[in-house]
Every structure is written in structure tokens, then in C-alpha cells.
N, C-alpha and C positions, 0 to 999 in steps of 0.2 A: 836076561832082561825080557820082560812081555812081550809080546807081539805090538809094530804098530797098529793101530787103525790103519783100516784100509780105506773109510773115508779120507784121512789125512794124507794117504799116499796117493790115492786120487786126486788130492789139491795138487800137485809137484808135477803131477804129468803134464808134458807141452811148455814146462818153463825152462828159460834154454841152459844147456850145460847141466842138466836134471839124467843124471843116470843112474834108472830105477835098482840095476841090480848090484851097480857098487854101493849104493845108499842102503838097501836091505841087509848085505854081507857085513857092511862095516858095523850098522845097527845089531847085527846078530853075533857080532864076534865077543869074545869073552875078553879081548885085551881093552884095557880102560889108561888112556894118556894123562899124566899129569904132568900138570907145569905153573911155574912158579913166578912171582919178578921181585928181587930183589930192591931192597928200601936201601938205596945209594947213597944218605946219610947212615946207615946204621949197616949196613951190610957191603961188601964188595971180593968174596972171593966165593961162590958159590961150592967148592970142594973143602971150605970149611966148614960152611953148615951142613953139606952133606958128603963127608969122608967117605962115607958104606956105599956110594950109589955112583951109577954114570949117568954123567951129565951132556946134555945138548943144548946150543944159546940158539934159542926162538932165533930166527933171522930178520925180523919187524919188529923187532922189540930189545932195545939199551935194558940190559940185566934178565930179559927172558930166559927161564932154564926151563927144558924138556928134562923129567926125570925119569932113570928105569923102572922105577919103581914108585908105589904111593907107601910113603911112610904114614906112622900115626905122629900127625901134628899136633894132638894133644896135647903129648907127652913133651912135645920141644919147647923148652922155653926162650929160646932163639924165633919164634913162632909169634910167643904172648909177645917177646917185645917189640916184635913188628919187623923185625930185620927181613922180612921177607910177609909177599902174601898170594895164598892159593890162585890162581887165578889161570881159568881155560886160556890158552893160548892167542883162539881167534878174538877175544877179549879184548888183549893187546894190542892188536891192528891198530887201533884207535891214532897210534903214534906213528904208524906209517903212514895216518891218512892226513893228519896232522903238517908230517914235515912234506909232504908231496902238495900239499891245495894254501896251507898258510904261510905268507910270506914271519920268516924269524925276526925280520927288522921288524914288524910291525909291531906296536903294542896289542896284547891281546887280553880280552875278558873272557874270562872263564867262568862258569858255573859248575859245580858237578854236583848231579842231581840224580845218583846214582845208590841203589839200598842201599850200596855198604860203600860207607866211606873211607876214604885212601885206596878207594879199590882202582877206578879208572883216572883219577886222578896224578897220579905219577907218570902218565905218560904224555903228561903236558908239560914235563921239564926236559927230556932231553932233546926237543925236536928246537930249543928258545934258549937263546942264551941267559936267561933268566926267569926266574919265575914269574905266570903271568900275573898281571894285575891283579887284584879280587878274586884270585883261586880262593874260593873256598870248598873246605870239605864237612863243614859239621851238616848234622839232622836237626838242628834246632831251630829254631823260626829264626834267631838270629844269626845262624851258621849258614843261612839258606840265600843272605844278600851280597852280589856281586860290587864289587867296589871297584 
């Protein structure tokens, strides 16, 4: 991986919990984490869809799996049909911060206004015992209004 900028590593100094030298090591290291969240209509045992690999479940995240490995998801068609989708870990949080600040009784609107859709939006169902209101997920001018 390039070098970062040093102006950009100049921004990060004096911000708190900012530790310049683990942040360089982990940036320089050659291991790359991947991880997944399974689609809970269409998926639910993660050592089916990945038999070859060991698995770890994200701890903030219903269907989060850390894997040993990056396979080519091309190739899976367990992938095209959605039963699963790539997605960085810290990503996820979204649902830990979800079920910690909003009350589940409440009813809730949702928007997700995110490039790739179904991407953050799945982690608006397990924190609510139902799906919210007006989730919506498309990119289309009429995918885009909250109901």
C-alpha cells in the first residue's frame, strides 16, 4: 500500500485516542480484514456459505462475520443473490448505535441514503422488532421517499 500523506497524518495529531504509531503499522501491514453481514431472509448459517474459511461474528453486528480469508466473490453465486454483502466491519456499528440511542417501541423513519443500497440498511431490523416505517432502499427518485 502507498505511503500516506503526511499532510493527512498531520491532520490526526492532538485528536484524542490518535496513536500515530499503531495507525502507521496497521496502515503498513500487508494483512487486509474482511467481513460480511448476512441477508437474514435469504441467509442464516454462515459456515454454509463459507465451508473453506474460519469464521468470526462481528460482536455489534446480528449476522456480522469476520473472515480468514478474502475469497473471490465474483465467482459465488450465493453473493449475486444477495444472501450476504461485503461490508467493512466498522460499517456495521450503525446497529449498535441504533439499538443503544433509539427507543424499539418507538416507531421509526428511516431513510437510507447510502451509494449502494441494502448496504446499511439491514441494520435497521434487528435493533426493532419490526421493520421501520418508510425504509426505503432504492436509488431512484421514487426509491428516495420516506413513508
Amino acid at each position: 500500500m502507498p505511503a500516506l500523506p503526511q499532510a493527512f497524518i498531520d491532520t490526526l495529531k492532538g485528536l484524542p485516542g490518535y496513536d500515530e504509531a499503531a495507525f502507521l503499522a496497521v496502515h503498513d501491514s500487508p494483512v487486509r480484514i474482511t467481513s460480511v453481514r448476512l441477508q437474514p431472509q435469504k441467509a442464516q448459517d454462515v459456515s454454509a456459505l463459507f465451508p473453506q474459511l474460519e469464521t468470526q461474528r462481528v460482536p455489534w453486528a446480528t449476522g456480522g462475520y469476520y473472515l480468514s480469508t478474502r475469497p473471490s466473490f465474483t465467482f459465488d453465486p450465493q453473493f449475486h443473490a444477495g444472501a450476504y454483502y461485503v461490508q467493512e466491519a466498522s460499517s456495521m456499528f450503525l446497529e449498535e448505535a441504533l439499538r443503544q440511542t433509539v427507543l424499539s417501541a418507538a416507531p421509526l423513519k428511516a431513510l437510507d441514503l447510502c451509494a449502494a443500497p441494502e448496504a446499511k440498511a439491514p441494520c435497521c431490523r434487528p435493533p426493532f422488532p419490526q421493520e421501520p416505517a418508510g425504509l426505503e432502499r432504492g436509488h431512484t427518485a421514487e426509491g428516495c421517499i420516506a413513508g
